[in-house]
C-alpha positions in Angstrom: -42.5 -28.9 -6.8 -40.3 -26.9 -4.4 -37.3 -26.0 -4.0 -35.1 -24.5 -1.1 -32.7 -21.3 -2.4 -30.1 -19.0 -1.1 -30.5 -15.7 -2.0 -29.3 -12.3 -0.5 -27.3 -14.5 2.3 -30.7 -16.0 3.4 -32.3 -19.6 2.4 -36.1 -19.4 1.5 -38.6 -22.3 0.4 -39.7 -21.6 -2.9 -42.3 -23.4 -5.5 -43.6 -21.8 -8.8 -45.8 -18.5 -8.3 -44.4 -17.0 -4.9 -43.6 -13.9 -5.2 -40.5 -13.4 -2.4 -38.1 -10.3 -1.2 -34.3 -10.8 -1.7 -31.6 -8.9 -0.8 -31.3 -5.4 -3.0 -30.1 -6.6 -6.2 -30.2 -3.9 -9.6 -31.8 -4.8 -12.6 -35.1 -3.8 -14.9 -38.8 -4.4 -14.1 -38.9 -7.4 -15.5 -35.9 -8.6 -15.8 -35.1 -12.7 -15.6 -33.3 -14.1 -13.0 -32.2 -17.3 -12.0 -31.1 -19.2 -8.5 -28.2 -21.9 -8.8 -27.0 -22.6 -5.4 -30.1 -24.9 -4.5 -30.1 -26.6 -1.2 -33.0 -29.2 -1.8 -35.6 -29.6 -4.4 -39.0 -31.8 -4.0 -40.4 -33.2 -7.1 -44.0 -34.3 -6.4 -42.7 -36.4 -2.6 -39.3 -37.2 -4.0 -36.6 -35.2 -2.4 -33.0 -34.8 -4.3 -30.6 -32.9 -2.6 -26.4 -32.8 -3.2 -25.1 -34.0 -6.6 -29.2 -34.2 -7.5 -29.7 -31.0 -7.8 -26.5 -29.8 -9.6 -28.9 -29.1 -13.2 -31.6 -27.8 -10.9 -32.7 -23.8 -11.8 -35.3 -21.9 -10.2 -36.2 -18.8 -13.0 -37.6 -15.8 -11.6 -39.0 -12.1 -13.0 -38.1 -9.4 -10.9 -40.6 -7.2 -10.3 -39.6 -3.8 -8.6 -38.2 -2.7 -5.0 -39.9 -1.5 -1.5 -39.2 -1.1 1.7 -39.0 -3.7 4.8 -40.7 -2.8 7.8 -38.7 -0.4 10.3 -36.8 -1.9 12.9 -36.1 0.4 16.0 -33.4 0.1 17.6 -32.9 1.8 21.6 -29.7 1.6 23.4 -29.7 3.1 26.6 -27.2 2.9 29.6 -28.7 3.5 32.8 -27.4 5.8 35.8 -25.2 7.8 33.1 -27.8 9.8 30.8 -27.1 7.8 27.4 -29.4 6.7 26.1 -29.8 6.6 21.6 -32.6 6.1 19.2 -32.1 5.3 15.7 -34.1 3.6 12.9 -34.1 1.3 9.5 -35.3 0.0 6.8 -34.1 -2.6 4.3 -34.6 -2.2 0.9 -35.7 -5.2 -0.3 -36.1 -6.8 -4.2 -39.6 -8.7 -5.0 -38.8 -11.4 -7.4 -41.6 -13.5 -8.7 -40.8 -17.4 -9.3 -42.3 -18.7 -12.1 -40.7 -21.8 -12.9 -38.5 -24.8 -10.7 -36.7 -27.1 -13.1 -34.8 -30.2 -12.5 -32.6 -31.0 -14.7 -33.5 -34.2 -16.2 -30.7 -36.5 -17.4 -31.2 -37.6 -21.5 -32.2 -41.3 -21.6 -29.8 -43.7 -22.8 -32.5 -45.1 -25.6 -35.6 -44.0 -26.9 -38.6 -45.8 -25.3 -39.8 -47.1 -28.7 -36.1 -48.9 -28.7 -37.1 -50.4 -25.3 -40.6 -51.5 -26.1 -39.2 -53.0 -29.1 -36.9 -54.9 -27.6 -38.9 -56.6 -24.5 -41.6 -57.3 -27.0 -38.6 -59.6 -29.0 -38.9 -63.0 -28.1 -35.7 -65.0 -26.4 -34.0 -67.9 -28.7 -34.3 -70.9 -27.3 -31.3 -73.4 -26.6 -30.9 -76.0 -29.2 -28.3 -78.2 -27.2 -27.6 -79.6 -23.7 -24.1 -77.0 -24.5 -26.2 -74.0 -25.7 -28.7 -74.5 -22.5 -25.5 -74.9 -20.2 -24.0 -71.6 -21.4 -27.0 -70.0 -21.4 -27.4 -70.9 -18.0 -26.9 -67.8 -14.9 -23.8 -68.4 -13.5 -23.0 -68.5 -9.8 -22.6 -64.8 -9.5 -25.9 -64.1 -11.2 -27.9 -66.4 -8.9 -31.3 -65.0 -10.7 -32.5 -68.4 -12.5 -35.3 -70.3 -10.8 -35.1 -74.0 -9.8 -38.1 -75.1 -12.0 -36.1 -73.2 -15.1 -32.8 -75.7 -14.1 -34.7 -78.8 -13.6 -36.2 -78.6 -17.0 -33.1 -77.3 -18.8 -31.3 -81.0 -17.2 -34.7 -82.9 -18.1 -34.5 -81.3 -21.9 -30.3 -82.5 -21.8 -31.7 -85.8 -20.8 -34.3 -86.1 -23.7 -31.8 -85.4 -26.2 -29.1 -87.5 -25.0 -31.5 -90.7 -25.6 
């Protein structure tokens, strides 16, 4: 599982056990963070992105501060004798990700409650009236054609 974060201005592809630089932030060795604003997260090939990923967290450890490479910068105007040199480096945060959560809905019954109930047979009809309003309606076109013909060939039976 993966998950895309913004941190420190930045977005950065993150699963559990990278170990990434952020933006300076203070805090303690050690400390636990955790990213909200979540772009995208990938659970196992399914991707959720907007409202899905509203529960999502990505908890971190921060581990201590260094420095970034130097970037040089040259600026230099010709014909006129400028030229300047100057130098930097970012101080960056290493934070270590050690857990992407989605946050998983509560289900609406237990699964016992739904095993139960599947495993509970139908009543069956008693009358042509009891078959007729037990019968799909037009909306809730689901019912098969052999199920209708013998529901009219049961009405039949009993009518004689």
């Amino acid at each position: 599982m993966y998950a895309v974060i913004k941190a420190g201005g930045k977005q950065q592809k993150v699963k559990a056990g990278d170990v990434i630089e952020v933006e300076l932030t203070r805090g303690d060795h050690g400390e636990e963070v955790t990213f909200h604003p979540l772009l995208v997260v990938d659970d196992d090939g399914k991707t959720h992105v907007g409202k899905d990923v509203a529960k999502a967290v990505v908890k971190g450890k921060l581990l201590g501060e260094q420095k970034g490479d130097k970037v040089k910068i040259f600026k230099y105007r010709p014909k006129t004798g400028y030229s300047k040199r100057q130098g930097h480096r970012q101080m960056y945060t290493l934070v270590e990700i050690s857990d992407v959560a989605l946050g998983r809905r509560a289900p609406s019954a237990p699964a016992s409650q739904k095993a139960d109930a599947k495993a509970k047979p139908q009543p069956q009809a008693d009358t042509a009236a009891e078959a007729q309003a037990q019968a799909p309606s037009p909306e809730n076109a689901g019912a098969t054609v052999e199920a209708d013909a013998a529901a009219q060939i049961e009405a039949a039976g009993e009518e004689a």
